[in-house]
N, C-alpha and C positions, 0 to 999 in steps of 0.2 A: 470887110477889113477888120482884124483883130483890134480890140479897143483896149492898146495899151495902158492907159491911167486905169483903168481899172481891175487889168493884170494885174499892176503894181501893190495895186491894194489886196487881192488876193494873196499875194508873193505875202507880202506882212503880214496879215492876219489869218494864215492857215501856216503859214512855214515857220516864219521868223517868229512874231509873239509868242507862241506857243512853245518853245525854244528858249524861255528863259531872255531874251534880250526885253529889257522895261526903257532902257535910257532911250525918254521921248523923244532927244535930236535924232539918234540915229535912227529912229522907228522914221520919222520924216525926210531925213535924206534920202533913204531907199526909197519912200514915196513919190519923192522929186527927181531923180536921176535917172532917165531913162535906160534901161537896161539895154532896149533893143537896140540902142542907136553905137554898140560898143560889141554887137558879134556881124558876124557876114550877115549881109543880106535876107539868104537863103534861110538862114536860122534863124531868125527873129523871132517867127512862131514858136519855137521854144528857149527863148530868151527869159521868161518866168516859171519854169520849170524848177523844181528844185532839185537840178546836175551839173556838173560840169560840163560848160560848153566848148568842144574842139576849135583850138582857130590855126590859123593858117601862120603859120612861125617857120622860120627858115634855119636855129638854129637847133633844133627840137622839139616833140611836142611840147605843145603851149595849151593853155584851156584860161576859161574864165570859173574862176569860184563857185562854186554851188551858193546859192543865195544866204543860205540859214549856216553855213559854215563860216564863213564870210561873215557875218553881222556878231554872230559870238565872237571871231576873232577884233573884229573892231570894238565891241563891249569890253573886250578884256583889254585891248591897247589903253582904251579909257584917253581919247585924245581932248583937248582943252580946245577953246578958242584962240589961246594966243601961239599954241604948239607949231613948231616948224618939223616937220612929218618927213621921213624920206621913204618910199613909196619900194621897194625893191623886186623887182619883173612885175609891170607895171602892166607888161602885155597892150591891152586895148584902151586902155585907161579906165577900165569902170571903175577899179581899187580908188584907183587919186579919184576920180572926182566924187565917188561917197567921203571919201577922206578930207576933200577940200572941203565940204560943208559943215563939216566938225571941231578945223584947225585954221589956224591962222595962213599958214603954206604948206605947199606939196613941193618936194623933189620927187620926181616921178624918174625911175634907173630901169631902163630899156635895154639887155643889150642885144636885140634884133632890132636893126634900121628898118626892116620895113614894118615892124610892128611898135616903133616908135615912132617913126612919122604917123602910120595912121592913128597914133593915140595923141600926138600932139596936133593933130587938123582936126580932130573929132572933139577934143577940150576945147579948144579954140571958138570953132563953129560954134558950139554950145555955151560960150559965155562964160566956160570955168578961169578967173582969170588969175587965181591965184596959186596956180602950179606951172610946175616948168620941167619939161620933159627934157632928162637929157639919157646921154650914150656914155656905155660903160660895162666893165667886166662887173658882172653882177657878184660875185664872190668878193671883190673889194668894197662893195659899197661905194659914195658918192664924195670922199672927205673934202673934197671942194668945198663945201656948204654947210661941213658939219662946227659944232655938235648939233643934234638935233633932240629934242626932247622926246619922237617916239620913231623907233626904225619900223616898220612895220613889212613881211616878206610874206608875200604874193604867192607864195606856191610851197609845198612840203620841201625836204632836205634831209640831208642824212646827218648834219649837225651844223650849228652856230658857229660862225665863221667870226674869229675874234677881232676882224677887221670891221664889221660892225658895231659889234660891244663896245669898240674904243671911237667908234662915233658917237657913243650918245653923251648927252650931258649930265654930269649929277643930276640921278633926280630921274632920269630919263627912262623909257621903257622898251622893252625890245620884244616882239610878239611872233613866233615862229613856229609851224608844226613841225618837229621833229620826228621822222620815219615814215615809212610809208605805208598807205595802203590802211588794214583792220590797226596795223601797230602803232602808225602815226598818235603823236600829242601833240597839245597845242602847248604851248609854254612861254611863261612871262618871267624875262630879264628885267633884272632894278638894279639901275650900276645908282650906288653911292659915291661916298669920297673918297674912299680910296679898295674899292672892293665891288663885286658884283653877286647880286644873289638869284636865285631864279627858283621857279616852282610850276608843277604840272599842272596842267590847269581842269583839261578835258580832254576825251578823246578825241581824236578827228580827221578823219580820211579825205584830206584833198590833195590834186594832183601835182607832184613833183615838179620843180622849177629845171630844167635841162644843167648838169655839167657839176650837181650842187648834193649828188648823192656817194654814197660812201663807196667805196667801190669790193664788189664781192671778196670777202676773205678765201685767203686756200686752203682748201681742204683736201686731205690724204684718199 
């Protein structure tokens, strides 16, 4: 049998450290958060792999973050402990619950049911008790619960939906790769008091959220 905890620590210490991520909480939440326990079964052996993992999504493909993309993007969100986080395609839940170890709460915005339920029975079972998974048009965001101090989105896009932006709180941060593929960036929003500013941060190729990309221009 594969000896996950010590996958883990591979995962950190050849992918992620190496990588520019130093912020020691978050180098320890990916050591605590089981990876495998958030893709199919079947896949688990490659659950610390540094790819993106296929899952089973009914409204599009869906994947889970490549490990060392993932952890820069949570360095740059730069979450707090008292941070109320909203989690956007939340997929399986591994985002929220590295996420929950870093902030105060998670809204975690699912909008496939059946990959919302299994991310709230898999938090659950797992003791993460400070997120709460709910259902929703990922494009709108969650304004039930907002503002939040950092919006954080789970999968690349073709651009910043300003129904987010106006969830966050003064102050607040909003972390999103823009474009796909080699073209993707990762990019950090700072809404002030009355203005929002933003800046590229790095490059970075991870897989598209369903419904959330731009749609092909026409051409002659």
């Amino acid at each position: 049998m594969m000896d996950f905890e010590q996958a883990r620590v591979v995962m950190v210490d050849r992918q992620i450290r190496p990588n520019d991520v130093t912020r020691a909480d978050i180098l320890e939440a990916f050591l605590e958060v089981p990876r495998e326990e958030f893709v199919p079964s079947e896949q688990q052996a490659l659950a610390y792999m540094d790819e993106d993992i296929a899952l089973a999504g009914t409204d599009g493909e869906r994947y889970l973050i490549e490990p060392t993309a993932f952890a820069k993007l949570v360095q740059l969100a730069n979450p707090g402990p008292d941070d109320i986080v909203l989690d956007i395609g939340c997929a399986t839940g591994y985002t929220t619950a590295i996420l929950s170890r870093l902030c105060g709460s998670v809204v975690a915005l699912e909008s496939d049911a059946g990959l919302g339920e299994g991310a709230s029975e898999t938090l659950m079972r797992l003791s993460f008790g400070n997120v709460a998974v709910v259902s929703g048009d990922l494009a709108k965001g969650y304004p039930k619960e907002a503002p939040y101090d950092v919006v954080f989105v789970s999968g690349s896009v073709g651009e910043v939906r300003q129904e987010w932006l106006d969830q966050l709180k003064p102050g607040g941060r909003l972390v999103v790769v823009e474009g796909s593929g080699n073209t993707g960036k990762a990019r950090l929003y700072l809404r002030g008091e009355t203005s929002v500013s933003s800046r590229t941060a790095f490059n970075s190729a991870i897989m598209p959220l369903p419904g959330l990309q731009r749609e092909p221009e026409f051409q002659f």
